[in-house]
Biopython code that builds the backbone (N, CA, C, O; Angstrom):
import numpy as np
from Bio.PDB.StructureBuilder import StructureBuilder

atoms = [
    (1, "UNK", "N", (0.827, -1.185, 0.000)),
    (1, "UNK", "CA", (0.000, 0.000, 0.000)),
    (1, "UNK", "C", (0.870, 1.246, 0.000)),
    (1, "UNK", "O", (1.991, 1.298, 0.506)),
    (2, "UNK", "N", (0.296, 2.165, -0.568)),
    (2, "UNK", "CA", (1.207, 3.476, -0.683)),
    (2, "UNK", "C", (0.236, 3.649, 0.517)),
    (2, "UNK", "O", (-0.702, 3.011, 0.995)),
    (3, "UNK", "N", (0.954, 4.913, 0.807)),
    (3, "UNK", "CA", (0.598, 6.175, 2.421)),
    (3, "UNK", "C", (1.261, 7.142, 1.957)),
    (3, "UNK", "O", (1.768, 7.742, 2.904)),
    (4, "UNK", "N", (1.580, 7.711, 0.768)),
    (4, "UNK", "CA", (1.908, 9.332, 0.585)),
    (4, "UNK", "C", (0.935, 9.779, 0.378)),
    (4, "UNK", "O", (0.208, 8.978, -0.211)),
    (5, "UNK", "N", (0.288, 11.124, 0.642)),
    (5, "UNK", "CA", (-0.042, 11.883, 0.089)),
    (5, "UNK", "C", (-0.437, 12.401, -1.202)),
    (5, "UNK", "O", (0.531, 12.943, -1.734)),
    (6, "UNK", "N", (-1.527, 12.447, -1.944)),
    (6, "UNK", "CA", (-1.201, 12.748, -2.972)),
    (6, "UNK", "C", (-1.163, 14.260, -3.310)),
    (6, "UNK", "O", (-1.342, 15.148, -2.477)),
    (7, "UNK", "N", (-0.863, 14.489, -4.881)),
    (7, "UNK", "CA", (-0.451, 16.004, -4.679)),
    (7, "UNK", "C", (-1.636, 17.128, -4.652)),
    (7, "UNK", "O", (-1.508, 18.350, -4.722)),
    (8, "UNK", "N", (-2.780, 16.381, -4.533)),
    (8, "UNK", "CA", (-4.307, 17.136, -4.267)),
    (8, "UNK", "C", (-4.721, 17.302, -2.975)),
    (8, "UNK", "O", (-5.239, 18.313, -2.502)),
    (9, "UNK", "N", (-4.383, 15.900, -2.220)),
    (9, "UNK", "CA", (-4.658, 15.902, -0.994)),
    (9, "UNK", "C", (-3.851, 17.129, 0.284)),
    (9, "UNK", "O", (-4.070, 17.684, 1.361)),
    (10, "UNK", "N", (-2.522, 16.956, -1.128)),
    (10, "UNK", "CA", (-1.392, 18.067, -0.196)),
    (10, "UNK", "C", (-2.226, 19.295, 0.164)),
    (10, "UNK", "O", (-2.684, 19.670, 1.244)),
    (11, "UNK", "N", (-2.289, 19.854, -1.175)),
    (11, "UNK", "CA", (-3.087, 21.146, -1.719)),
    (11, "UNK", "C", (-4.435, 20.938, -0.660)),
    (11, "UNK", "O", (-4.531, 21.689, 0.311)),
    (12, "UNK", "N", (-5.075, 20.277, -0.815)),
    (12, "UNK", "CA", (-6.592, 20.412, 0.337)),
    (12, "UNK", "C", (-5.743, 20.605, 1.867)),
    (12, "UNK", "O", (-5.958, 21.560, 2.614)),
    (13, "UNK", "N", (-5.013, 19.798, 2.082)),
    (13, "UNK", "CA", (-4.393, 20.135, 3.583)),
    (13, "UNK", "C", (-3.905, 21.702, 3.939)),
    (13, "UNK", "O", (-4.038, 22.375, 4.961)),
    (14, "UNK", "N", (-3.362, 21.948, 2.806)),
    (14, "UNK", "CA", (-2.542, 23.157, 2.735)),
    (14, "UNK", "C", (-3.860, 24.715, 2.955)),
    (14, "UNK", "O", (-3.885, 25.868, 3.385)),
    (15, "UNK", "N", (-4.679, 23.781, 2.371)),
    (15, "UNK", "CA", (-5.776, 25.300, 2.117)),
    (15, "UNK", "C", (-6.634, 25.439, 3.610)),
    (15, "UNK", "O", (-6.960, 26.503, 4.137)),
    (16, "UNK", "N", (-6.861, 24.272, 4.051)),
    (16, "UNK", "CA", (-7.033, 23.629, 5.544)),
    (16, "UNK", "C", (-6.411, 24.340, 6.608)),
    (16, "UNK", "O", (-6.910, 24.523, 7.718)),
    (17, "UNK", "N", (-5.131, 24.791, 6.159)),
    (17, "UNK", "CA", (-4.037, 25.193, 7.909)),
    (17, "UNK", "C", (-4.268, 26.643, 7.178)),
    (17, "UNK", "O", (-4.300, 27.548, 8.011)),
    (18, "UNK", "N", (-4.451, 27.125, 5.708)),
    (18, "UNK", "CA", (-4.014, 28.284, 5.362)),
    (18, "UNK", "C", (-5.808, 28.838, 6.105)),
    (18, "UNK", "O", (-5.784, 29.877, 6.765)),
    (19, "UNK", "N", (-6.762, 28.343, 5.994)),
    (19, "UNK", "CA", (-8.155, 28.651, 5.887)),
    (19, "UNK", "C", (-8.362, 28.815, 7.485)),
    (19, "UNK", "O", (-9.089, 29.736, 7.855)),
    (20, "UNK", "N", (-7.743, 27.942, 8.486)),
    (20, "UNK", "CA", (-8.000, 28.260, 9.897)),
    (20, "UNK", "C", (-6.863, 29.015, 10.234)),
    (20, "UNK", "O", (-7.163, 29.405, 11.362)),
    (21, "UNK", "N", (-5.950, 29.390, 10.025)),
    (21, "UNK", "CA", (-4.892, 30.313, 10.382)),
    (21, "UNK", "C", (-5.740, 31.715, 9.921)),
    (21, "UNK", "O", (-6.044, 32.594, 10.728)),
    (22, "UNK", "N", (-6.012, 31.752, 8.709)),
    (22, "UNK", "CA", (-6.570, 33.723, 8.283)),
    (22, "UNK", "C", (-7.684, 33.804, 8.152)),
    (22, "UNK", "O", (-8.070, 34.965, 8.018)),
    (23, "UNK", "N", (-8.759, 32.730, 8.116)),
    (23, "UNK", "CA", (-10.549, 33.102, 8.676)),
    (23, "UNK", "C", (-11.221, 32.480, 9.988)),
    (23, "UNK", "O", (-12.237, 32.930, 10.516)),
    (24, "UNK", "N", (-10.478, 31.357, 10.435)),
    (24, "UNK", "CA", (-11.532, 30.691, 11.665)),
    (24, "UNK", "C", (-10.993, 30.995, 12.619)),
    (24, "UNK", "O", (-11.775, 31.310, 13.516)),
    (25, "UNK", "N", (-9.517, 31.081, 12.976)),
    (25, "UNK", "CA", (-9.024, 31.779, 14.380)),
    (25, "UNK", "C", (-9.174, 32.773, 14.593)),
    (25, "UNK", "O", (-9.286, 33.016, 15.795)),
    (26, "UNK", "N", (-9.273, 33.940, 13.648)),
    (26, "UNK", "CA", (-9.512, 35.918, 13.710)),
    (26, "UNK", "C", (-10.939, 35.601, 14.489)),
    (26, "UNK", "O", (-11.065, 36.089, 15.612)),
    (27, "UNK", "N", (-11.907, 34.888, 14.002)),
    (27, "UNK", "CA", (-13.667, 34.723, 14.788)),
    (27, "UNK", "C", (-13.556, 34.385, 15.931)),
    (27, "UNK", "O", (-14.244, 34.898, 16.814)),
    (28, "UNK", "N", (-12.507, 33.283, 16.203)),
    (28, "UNK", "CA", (-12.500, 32.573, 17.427)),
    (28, "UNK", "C", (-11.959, 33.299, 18.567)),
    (28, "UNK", "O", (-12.510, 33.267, 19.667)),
    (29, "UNK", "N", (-10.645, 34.107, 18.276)),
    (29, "UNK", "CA", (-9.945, 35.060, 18.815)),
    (29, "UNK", "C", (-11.371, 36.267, 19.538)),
    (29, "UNK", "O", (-11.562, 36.564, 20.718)),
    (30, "UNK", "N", (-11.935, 36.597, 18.634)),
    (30, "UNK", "CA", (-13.245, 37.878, 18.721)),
    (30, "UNK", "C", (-14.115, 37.229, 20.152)),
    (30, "UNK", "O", (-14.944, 37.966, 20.685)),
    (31, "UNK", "N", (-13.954, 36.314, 20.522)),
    (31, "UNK", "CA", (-15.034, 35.765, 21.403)),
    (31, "UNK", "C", (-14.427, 35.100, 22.547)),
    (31, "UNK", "O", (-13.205, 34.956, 22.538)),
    (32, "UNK", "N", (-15.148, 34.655, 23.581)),
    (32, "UNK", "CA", (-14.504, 34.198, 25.028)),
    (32, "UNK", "C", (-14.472, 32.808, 25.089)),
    (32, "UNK", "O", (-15.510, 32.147, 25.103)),
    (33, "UNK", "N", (-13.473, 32.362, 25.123)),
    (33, "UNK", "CA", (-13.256, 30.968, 24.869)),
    (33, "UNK", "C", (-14.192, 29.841, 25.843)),
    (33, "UNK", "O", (-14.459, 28.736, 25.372)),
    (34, "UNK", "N", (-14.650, 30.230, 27.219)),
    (34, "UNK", "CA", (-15.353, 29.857, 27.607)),
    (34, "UNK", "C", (-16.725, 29.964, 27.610)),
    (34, "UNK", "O", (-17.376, 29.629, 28.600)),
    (35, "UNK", "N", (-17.468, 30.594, 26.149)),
    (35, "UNK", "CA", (-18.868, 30.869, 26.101)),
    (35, "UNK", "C", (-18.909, 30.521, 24.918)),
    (35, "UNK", "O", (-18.099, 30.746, 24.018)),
    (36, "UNK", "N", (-19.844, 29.973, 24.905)),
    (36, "UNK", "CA", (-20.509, 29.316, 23.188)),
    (36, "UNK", "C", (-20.485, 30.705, 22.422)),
    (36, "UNK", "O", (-20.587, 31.861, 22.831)),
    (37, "UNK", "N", (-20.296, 30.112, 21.046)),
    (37, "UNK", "CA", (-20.191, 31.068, 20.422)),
    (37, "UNK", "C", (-21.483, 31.470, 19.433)),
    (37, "UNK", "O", (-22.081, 30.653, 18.734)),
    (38, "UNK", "N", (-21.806, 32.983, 19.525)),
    (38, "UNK", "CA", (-22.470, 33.604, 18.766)),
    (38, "UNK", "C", (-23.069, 32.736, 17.298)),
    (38, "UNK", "O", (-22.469, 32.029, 16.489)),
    (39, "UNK", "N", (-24.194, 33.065, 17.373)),
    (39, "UNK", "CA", (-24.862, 32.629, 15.808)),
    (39, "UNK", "C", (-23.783, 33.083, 14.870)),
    (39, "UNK", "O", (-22.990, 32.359, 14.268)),
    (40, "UNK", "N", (-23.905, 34.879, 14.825)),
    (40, "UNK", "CA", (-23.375, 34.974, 13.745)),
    (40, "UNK", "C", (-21.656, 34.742, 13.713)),
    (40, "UNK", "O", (-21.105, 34.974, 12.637)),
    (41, "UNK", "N", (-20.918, 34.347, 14.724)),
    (41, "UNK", "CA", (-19.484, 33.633, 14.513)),
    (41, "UNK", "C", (-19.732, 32.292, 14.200)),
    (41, "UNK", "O", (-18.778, 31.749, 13.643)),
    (42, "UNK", "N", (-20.912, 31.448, 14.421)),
    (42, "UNK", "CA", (-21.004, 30.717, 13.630)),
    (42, "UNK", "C", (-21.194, 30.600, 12.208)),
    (42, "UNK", "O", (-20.629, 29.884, 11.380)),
    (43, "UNK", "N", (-21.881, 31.240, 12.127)),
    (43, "UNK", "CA", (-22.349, 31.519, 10.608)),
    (43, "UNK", "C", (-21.440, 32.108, 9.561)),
    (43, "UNK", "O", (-21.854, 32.238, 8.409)),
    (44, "UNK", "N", (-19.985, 32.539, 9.970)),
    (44, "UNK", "CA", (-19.005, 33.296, 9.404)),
    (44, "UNK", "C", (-17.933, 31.873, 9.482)),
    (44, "UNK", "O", (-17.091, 31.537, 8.649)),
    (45, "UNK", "N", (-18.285, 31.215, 10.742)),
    (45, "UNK", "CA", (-17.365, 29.932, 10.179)),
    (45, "UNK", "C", (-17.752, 28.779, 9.477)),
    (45, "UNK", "O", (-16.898, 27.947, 9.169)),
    (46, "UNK", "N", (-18.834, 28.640, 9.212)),
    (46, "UNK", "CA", (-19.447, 27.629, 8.089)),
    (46, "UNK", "C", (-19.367, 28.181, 7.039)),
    (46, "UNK", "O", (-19.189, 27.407, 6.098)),
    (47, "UNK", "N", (-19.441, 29.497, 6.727)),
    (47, "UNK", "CA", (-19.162, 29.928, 5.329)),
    (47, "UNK", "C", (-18.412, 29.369, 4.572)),
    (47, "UNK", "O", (-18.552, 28.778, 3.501)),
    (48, "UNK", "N", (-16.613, 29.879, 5.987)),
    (48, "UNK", "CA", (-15.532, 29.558, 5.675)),
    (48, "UNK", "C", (-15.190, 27.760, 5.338)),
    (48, "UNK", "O", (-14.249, 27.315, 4.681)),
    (49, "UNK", "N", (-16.229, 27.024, 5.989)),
    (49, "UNK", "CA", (-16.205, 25.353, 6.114)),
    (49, "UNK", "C", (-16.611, 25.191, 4.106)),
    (49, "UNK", "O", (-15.957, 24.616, 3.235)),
    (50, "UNK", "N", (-17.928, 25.970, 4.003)),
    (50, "UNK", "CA", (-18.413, 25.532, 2.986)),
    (50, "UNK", "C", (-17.352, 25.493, 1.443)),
    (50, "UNK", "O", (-17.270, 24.636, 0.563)),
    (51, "UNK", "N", (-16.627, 26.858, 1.626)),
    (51, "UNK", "CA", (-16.040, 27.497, 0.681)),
    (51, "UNK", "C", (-14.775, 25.948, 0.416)),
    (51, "UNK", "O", (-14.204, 25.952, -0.675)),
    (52, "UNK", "N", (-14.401, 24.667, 1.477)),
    (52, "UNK", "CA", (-13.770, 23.658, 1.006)),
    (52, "UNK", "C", (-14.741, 22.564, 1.125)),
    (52, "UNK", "O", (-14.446, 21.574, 1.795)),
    (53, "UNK", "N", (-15.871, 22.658, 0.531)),
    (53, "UNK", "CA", (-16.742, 21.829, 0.790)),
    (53, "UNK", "C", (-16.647, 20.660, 1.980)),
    (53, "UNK", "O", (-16.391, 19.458, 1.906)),
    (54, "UNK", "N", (-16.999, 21.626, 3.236)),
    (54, "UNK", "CA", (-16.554, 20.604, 4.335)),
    (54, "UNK", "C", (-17.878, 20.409, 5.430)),
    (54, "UNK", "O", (-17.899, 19.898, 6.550)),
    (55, "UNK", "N", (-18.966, 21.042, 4.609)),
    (55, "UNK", "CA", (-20.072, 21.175, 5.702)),
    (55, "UNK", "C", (-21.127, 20.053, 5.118)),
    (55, "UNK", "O", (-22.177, 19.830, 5.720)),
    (56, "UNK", "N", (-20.781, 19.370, 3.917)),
    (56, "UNK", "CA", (-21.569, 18.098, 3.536)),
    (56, "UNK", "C", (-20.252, 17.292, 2.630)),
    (56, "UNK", "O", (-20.197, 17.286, 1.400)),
    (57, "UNK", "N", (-19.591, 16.862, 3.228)),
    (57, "UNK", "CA", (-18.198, 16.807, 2.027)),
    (57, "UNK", "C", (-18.556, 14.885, 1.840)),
    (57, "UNK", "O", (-17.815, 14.309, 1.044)),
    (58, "UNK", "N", (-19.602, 14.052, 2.534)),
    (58, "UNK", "CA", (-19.646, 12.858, 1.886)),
    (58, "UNK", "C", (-20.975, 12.713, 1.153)),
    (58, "UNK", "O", (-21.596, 11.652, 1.206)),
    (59, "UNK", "N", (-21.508, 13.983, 0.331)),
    (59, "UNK", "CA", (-22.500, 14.037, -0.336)),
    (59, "UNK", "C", (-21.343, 14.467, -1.448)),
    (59, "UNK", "O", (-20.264, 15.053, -1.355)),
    (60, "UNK", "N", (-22.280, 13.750, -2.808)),
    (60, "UNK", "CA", (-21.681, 13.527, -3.932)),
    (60, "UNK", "C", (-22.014, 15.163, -4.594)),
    (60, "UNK", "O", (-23.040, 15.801, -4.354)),
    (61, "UNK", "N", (-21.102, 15.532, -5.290)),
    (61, "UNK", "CA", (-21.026, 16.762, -5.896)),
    (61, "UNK", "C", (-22.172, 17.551, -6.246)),
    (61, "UNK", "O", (-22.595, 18.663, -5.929)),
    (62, "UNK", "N", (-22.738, 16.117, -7.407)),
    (62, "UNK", "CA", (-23.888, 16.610, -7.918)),
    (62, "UNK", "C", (-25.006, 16.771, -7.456)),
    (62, "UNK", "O", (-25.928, 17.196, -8.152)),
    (63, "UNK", "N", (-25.152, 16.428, -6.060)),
    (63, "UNK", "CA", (-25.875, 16.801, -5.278)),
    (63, "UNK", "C", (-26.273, 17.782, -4.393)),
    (63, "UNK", "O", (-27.323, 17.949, -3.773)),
    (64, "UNK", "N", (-24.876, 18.615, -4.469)),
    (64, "UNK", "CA", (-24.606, 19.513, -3.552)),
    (64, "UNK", "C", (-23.432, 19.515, -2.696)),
    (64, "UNK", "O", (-22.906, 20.587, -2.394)),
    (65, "UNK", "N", (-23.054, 18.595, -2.350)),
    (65, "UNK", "CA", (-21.871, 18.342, -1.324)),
    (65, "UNK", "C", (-20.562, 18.484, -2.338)),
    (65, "UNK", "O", (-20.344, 18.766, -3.517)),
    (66, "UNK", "N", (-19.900, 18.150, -1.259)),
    (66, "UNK", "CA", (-18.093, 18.043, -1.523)),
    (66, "UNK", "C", (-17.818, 17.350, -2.052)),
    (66, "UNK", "O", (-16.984, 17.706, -2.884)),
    (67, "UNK", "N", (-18.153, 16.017, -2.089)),
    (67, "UNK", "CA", (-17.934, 14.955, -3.063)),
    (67, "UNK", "C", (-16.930, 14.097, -2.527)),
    (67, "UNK", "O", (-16.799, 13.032, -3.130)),
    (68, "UNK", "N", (-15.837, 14.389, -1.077)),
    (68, "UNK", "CA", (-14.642, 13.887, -0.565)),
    (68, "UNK", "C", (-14.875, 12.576, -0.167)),
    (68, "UNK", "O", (-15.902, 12.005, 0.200)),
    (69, "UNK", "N", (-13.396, 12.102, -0.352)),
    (69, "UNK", "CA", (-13.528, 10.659, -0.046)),
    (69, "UNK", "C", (-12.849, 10.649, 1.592)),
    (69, "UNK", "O", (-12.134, 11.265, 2.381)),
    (70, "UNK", "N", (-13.549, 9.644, 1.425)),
    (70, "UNK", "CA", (-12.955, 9.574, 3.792)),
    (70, "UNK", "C", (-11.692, 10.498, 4.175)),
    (70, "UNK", "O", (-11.426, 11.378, 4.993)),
    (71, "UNK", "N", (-11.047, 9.786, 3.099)),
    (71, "UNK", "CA", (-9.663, 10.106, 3.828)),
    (71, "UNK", "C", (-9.328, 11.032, 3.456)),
    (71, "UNK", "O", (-8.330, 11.400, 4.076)),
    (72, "UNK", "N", (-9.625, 11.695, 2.713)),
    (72, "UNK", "CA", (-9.264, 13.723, 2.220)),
    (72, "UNK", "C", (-10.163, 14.266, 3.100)),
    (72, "UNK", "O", (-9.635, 15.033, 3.905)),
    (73, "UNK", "N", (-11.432, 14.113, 3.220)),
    (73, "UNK", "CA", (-12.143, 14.692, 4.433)),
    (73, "UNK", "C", (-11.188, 14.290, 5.936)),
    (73, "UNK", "O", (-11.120, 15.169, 6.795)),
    (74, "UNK", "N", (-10.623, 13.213, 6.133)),
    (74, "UNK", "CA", (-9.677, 13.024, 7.324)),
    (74, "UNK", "C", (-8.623, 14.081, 7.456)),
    (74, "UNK", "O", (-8.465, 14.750, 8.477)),
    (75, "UNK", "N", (-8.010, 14.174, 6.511)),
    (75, "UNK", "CA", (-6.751, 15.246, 6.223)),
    (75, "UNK", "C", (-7.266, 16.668, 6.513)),
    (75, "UNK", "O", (-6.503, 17.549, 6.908)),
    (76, "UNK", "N", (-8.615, 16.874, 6.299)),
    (76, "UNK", "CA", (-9.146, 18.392, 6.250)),
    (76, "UNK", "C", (-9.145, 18.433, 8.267)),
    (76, "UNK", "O", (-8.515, 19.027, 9.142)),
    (77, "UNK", "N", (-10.105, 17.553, 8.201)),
    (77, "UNK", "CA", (-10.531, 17.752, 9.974)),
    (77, "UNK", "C", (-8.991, 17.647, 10.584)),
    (77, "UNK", "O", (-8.548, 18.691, 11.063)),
    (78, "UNK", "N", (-8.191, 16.544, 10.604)),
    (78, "UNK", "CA", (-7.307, 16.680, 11.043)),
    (78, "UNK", "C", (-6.696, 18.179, 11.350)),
    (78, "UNK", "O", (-6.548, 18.769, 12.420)),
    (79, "UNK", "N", (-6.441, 18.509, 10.188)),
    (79, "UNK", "CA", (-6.183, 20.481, 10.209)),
    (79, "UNK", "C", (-7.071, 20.909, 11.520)),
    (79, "UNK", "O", (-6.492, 21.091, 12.591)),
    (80, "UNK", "N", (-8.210, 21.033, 11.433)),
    (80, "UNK", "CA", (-9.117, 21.792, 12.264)),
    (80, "UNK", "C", (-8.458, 21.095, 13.876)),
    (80, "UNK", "O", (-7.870, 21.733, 14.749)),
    (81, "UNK", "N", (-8.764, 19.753, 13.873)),
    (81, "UNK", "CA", (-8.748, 19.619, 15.348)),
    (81, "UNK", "C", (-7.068, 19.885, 16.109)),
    (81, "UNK", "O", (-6.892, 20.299, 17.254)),
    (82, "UNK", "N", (-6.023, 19.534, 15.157)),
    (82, "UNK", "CA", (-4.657, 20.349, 15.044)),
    (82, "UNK", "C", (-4.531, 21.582, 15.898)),
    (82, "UNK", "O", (-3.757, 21.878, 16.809)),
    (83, "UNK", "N", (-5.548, 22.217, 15.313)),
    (83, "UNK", "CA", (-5.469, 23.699, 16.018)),
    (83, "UNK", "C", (-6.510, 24.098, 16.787)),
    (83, "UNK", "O", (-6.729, 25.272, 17.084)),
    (84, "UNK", "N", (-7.463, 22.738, 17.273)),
    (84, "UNK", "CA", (-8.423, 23.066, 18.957)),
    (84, "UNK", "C", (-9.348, 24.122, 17.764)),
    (84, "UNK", "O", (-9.738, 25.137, 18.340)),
    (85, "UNK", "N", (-9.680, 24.089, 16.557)),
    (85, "UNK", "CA", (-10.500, 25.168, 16.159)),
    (85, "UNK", "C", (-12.255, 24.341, 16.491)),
    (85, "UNK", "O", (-13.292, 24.851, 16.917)),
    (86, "UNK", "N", (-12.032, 23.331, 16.193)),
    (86, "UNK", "CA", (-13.085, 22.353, 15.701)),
    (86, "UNK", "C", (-13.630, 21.590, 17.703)),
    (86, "UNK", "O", (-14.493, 20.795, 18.074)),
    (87, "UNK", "N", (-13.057, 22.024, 18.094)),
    (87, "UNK", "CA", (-13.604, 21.858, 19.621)),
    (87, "UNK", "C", (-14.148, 22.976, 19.646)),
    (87, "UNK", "O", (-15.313, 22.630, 19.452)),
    (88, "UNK", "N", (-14.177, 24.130, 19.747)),
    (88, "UNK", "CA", (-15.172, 25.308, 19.591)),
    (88, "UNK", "C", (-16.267, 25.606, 18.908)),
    (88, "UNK", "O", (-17.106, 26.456, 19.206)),
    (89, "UNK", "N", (-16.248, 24.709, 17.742)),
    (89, "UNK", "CA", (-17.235, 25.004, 16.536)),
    (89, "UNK", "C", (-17.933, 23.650, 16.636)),
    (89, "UNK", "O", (-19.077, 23.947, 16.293)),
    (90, "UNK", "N", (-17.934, 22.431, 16.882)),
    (90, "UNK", "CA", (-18.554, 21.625, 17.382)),
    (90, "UNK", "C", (-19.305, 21.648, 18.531)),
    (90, "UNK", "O", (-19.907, 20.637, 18.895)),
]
sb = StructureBuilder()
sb.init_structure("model")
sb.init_model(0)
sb.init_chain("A")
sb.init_seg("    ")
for serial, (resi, resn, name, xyz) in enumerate(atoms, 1):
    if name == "N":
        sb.init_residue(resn, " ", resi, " ")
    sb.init_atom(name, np.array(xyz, "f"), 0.0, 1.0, " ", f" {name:<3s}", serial, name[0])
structure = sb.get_structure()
């Protein structure tokens, strides 16, 4: 079995650390880490989820969703929970 990476999956990871580093931590930062967060900081971070199709990503394209297969959706969350973003937004 291979276990590299491929060079798409890189690129989705990459957009993953680049996407919670300069839109989901600036929201998260705005608010008190010990209080649920606001509708609309929610609603500014699903945007940001949708924009890598990550808010239905095992619905098939043509349906609407992301279309991702397990393990590229694994690589994405991984990112999120990496950086404790995805314990807040869950």
């Amino acid at each position: 079995m291979n276990f590299t990476v491929t060079e798409d999956q890189a690129l989705m990871v990459s957009s993953a650390k680049r996407m919670v580093d300069t839109r989901i931590e600036p929201v998260l930062r705005r608010h008190c880490p010990d209080q649920p967060l606001p509708k609309t900081a929610m609603l500014e971070i699903f945007s940001e989820f949708a924009k890598l199709w990550i808010t239905a990503p095992r619905l098939p394209a043509e349906a609407g969703g992301g279309g991702l297969r397990m393990l590229d959706y694994g690589l994405i969350l991984e990112q999120l929970f990496q950086r404790r973003t995805f314990a807040r937004v869950a």
